[in-house]
NUMI-522891 format. One record per residue (C-alpha): x, y, z. Coordinates in steps of 0.05 Angstrom, whole numbers, padded with zeros to 5 digits, always signed. Layout:
N
XYZ
...
***
This chain:
132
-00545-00287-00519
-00549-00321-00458
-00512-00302-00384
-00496-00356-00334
-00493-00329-00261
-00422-00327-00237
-00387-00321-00304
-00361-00244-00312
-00333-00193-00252
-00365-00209-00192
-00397-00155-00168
-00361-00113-00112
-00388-00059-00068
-00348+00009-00088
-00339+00019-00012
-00296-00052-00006
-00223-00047-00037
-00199-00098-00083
-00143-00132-00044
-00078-00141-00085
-00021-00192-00063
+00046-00177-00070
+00100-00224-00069
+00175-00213-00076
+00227-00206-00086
+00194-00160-00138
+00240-00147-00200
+00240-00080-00238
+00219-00111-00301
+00148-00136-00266
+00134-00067-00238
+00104-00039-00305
+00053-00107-00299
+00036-00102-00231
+00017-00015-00233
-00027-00042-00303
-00055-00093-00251
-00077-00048-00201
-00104-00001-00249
-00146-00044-00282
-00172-00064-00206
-00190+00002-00195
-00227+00013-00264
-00257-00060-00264
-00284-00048-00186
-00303+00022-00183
-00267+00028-00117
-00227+00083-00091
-00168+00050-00058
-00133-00016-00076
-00110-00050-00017
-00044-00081-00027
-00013-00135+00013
+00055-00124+00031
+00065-00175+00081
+00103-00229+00034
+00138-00175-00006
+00204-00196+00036
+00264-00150+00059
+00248-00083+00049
+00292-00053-00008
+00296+00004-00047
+00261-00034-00107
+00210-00046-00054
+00203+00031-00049
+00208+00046-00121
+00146-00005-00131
+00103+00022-00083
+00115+00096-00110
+00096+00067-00176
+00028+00035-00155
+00008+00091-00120
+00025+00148-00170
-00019+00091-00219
-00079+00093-00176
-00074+00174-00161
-00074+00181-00243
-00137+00130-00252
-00172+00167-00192
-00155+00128-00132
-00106+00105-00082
-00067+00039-00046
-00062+00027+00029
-00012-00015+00049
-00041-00085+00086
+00013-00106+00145
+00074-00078+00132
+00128-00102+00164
+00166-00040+00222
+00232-00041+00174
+00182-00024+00108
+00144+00032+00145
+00214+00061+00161
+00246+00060+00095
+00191+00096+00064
+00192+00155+00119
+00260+00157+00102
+00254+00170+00036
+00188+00206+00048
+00131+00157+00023
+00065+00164+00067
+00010+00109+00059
-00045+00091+00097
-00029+00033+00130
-00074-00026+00151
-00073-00082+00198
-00097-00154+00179
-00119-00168+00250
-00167-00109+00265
-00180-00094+00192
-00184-00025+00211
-00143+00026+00167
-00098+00081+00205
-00065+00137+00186
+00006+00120+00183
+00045+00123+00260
+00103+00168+00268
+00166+00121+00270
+00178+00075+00337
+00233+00082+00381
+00254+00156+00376
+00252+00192+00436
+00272+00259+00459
+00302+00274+00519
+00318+00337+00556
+00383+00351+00603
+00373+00391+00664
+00398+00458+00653
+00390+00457+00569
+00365+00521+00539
+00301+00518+00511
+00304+00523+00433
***
């Protein structure tokens, strides 16, 4: 038996997450495929969190939602996790809404971040309101 350098997995560092692309619109007959996909990334790399980017998924949508709940339930159950690469302000605001958290990272600084509270909600105080 004879091995050729380069044929195989190449070999990953278990600190660097696999990077998964996802593209929509995402139908709910391919989300079965794609959780099998990122599990076998997990198991294949040895890494703790798939990276998954979400930056061509397209308009946010509930099926949207539902697939990202999926994927990340998958990776809890085979012992890991998904952050979410670039998602777009609307994304990040349906899933508070329906109370999703990920762990968010941005392409440009590469950096991951606990997901920021939601932009643009500000509370404001009247003179002479009662303190609750």
């Amino acid at each position: 038996m004879s091995y050729r350098p380069g044929c195989g997995l190449p070999i990953v560092d278990a600190k660097t997450p696999a990077v998964f692309m996802l593209t929509g619109p995402v139908t709910r007959e391919a989300v079965p495929g794609l959780c099998e996909d990122v599990r076998a990334l997990l198991v294949a790399t040895g890494a703790g969190v798939v990276v998954c980017d979400v930056a061509g998924l397209g308009p946010p949508g509930l099926g949207a939602v539902e697939l990202l709940a999926r994927l990340q339930l998958t990776a809890r159950r085979a012992g890991g996790g998904i952050r979410l690469r670039d998602p777009t302000p609307a994304l990040l605001a349906l899933l508070d809404l329906v109370g999703l958290t990920f762990d968010v990272e941005r392409q440009r600084g590469g950096q991951a971040e606990e997901r920021e509270p939601a932009l643009c909600v500000e509370e404001a105080v009247e003179p002479g309101d009662p303190a609750l």
